[in-house]
N, C-alpha and C positions, 0 to 999 in steps of 0.2 A: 456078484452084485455088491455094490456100496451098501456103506449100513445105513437100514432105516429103522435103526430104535429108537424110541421115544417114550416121555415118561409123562403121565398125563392122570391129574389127581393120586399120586403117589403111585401107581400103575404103572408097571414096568410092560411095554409094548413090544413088541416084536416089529412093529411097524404104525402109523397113524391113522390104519384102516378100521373102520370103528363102526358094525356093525346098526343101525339107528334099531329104536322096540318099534317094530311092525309086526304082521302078521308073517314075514321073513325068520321070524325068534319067538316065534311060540311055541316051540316043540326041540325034544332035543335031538331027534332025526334031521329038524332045518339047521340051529346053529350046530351041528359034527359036519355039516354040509357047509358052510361059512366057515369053519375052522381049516375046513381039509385045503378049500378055495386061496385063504390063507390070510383072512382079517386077522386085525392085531388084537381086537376083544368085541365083544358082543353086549348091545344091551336087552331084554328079556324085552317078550311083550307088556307092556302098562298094566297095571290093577288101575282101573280109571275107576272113579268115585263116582263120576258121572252116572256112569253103565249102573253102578249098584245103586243108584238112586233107581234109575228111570225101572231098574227091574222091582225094587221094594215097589213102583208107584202101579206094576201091570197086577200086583198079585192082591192090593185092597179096595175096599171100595169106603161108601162115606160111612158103614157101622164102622169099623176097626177103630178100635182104642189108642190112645197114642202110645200107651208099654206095649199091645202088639205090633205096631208099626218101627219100635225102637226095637224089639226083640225081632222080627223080621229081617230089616236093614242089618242087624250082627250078625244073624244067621248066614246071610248071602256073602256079606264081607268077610265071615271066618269060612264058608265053601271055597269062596274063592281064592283066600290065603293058602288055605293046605294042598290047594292043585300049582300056587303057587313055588309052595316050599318044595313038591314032590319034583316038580319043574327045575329049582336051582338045584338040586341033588343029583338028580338026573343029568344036568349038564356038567356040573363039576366032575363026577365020576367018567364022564367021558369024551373031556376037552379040557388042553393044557392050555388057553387060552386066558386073560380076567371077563368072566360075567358079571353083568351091570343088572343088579333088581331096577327096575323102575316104576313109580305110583306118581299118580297122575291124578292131584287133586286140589282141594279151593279156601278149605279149613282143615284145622290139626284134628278132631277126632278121634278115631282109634287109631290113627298111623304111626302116632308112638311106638303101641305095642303092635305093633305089627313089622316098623322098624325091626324091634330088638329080635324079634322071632326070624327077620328076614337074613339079617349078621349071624344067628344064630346056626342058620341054612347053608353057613359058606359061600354068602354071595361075597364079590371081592372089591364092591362100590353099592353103593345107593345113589341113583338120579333120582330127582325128583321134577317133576312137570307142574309148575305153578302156574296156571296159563287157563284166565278169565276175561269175556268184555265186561268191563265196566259203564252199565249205559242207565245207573240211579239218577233221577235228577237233584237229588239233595246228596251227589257221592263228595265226600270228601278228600281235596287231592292229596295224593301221598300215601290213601291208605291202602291202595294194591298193592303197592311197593311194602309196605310194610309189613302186609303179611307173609309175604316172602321171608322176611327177616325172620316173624314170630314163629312159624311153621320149621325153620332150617332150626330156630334155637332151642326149640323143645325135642327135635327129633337129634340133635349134637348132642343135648345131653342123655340120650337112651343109648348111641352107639357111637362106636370106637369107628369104623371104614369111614373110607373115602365117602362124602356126600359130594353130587354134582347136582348143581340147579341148571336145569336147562328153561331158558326164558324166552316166553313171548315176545314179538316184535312191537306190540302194543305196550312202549315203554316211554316216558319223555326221554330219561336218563338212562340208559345202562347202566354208564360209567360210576355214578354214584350210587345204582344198588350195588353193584358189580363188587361196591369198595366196602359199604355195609355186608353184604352175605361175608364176602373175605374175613372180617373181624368178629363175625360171628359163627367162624372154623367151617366157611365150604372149602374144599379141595379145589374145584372148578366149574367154571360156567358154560354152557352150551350156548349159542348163537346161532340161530332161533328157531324156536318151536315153529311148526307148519299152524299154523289156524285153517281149520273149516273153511271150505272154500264153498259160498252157494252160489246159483245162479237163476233167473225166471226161462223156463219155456215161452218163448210170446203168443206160441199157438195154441198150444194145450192149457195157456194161461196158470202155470203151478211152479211150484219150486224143483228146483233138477240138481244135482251133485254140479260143481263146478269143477275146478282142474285140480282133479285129485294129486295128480302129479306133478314134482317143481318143474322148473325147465333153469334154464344156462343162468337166465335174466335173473333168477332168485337171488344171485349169488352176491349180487352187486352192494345188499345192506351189510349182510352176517361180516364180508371181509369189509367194507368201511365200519361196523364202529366195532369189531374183535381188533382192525388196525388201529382205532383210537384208545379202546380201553385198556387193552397189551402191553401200551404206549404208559398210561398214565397209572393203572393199577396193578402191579408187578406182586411176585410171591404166590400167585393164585394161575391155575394153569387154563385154558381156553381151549375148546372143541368149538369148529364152523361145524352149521349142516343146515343146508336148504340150496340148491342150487350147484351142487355138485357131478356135473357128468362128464369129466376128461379127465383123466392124471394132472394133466395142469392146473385145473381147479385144486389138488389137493396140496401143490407146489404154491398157489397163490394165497391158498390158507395159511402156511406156514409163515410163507415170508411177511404176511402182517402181523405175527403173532401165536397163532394157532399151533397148538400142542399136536391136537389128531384133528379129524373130520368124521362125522357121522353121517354113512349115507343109508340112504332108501329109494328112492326113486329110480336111479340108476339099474338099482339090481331088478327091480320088476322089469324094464325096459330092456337091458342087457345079460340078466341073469349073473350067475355066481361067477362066468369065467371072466368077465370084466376085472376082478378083482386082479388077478396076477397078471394082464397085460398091463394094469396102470400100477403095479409093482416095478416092472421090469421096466416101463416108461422114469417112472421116478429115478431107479438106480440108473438109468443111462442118460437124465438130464445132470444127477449128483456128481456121476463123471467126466460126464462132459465139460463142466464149468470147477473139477475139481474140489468140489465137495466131498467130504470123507464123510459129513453125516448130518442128520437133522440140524443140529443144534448150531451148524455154522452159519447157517441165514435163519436162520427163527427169528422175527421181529425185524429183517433187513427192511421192511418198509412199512413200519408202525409209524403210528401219533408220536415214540422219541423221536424220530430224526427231524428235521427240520421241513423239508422236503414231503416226507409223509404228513405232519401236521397240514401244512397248508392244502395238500389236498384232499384231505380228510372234512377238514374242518369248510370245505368251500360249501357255498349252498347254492350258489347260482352257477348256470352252467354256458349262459348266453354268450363266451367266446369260441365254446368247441363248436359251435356252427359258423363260426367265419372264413372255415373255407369252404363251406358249402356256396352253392352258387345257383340261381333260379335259372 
């Protein structure tokens, strides 16, 4: 097989397969089973802020104080860090693979220190999941975006690894946070977080989970603006993920830019053996078109070329139905 190494946030990959934090890497019996399959790194399930909120909010009522509501919230957050830490130890000791800690949160907090405990754990990156609606009627624009900024620059200065921000699709710009996280020392950006997906029952008149899982069509954003930003914010490495289910997808990542791919959906739907048939796809597209490795078409159809800009940049799409016919 041709080589698919790749290097992605200072991460030396064995390949661009990149395990995404689902309930797939919550355990280190699942990622040795990811490792064996043969992804190139794994990222852990989330510490989501969310979750420790909504559990602080099952366990008070209107007596609690607000030092016992703040001594609550640290308690659940430091529980939850040490099954954390036992977690990345766990998997280090028994996969030669980079594991990715990932936290999933809104403000900075305690994630400082929790950072530094989590580098301290042997994790061999930090992602982090900045990824909120914004629906204030007096929000000010710009300020999502910026806390992205304040949250990476306080957690850069606690720890030395790799930080990856993986970003919501509810952005005007990427390209220009894309450019701010860069100069405030992220390694690299994911392309994009899943959002909650709801939907109405019309019978039972309630709220029902929507499509928990991407499909093909997802894929259409991640690779135009990873193909714009790739293009225009260089030095900083890029991961797609949302809409990944063929080898080709992971072939179409690259060539606009894309470092690795992060999948999820795939594996619930196809399982772990997915992984080495769209290995063995890749190396025999690599050949076929004489590829010796990643790095020969990485960005072959980014926002540089000329080519790529313009259909990047297009917004209307009213001529690809001229040959359709009534």
């Amino acid at each position: 097989m041709s080589n698919l190494k790749t290097t992605f946030a200072g991460l030396e990959l064995k390949n661009p397969i990149i395990a995404a934090s689902c309930n797939r890497t919550n355990s280190v019996e699942h990622i040795q089973e990811l490792a064996n399959a043969g992804v190139g790194a794994v990222v852990l399930k989330s510490l989501f802020e969310e979750n420790i909120v909504k559990q602080t909010d099952s366990y008070i009522d209107d007596s609690t104080y607000t030092e016992g509501l703040d001594y609550l919230q640290l308690y659940l957050k430091n529980h939850a860090l040490d099954e954390y830490i036992t977690l990345i130890k766990g998997c280090k000791a028994a996969c030669d693979i980079p594991i990715i800690a990932s936290i999933n949160c809104w403000n900075i907090g305690e994630w400082v220190e929790f950072a530094k405990l989590i580098e301290e754990a042997g994790a061999d990156a930090f992602e982090l999941n900045i990824m909120s609606v914004q629906t204030e009627i007096d929000y000010v624009y710009g300020s999502y975006e910026q806390t992205h900024v304040d949250i990476l620059r306080e957690i850069r200065k606690a720890v030395k690894l790799p930080i990856i921000i993986k970003l919501g699709s509810n952005l005007t710009n990427p390209v220009s946070l894309t450019y701010r996280l860069k100069a405030e020392g992220a390694n690299a950006v994911v392309m994009f977080n899943r959002m909650y997906q709801t939907d109405i029952d019309v019978y039972k008149l309630d709220y029902v989970p929507g499509h928990v899982l991407s499909s093909e069509q997802d894929l259409a954003l991640p690779l135009r603006w990873i193909g714009i930003a790739s293009g225009k914010v260089n030095s900083i490495d890029y991961a797609l993920s949302g809409g990944v289910h063929s080898p080709e997808d992971i072939v179409k990542a690259i060539l606009v830019g894309a470092s690795a791919v992060e999948i999820c959906s795939v594996l619930y739907q196809e399982g772990n053996a997915w992984i080495g048939k769209a290995l063995e796809m890749i190396g025999e597209w690599q050949d076929k078109l004489s590829y010796l490795g990643i790095e020969e078409y990485k960005g072959k159809f980014s926002c540089k070329h000329q080519e790529g800009e313009e259909r990047f940049n297009r917004t209307q799409f009213l001529k690809y139905f001229e040959s359709f016919q009534k």
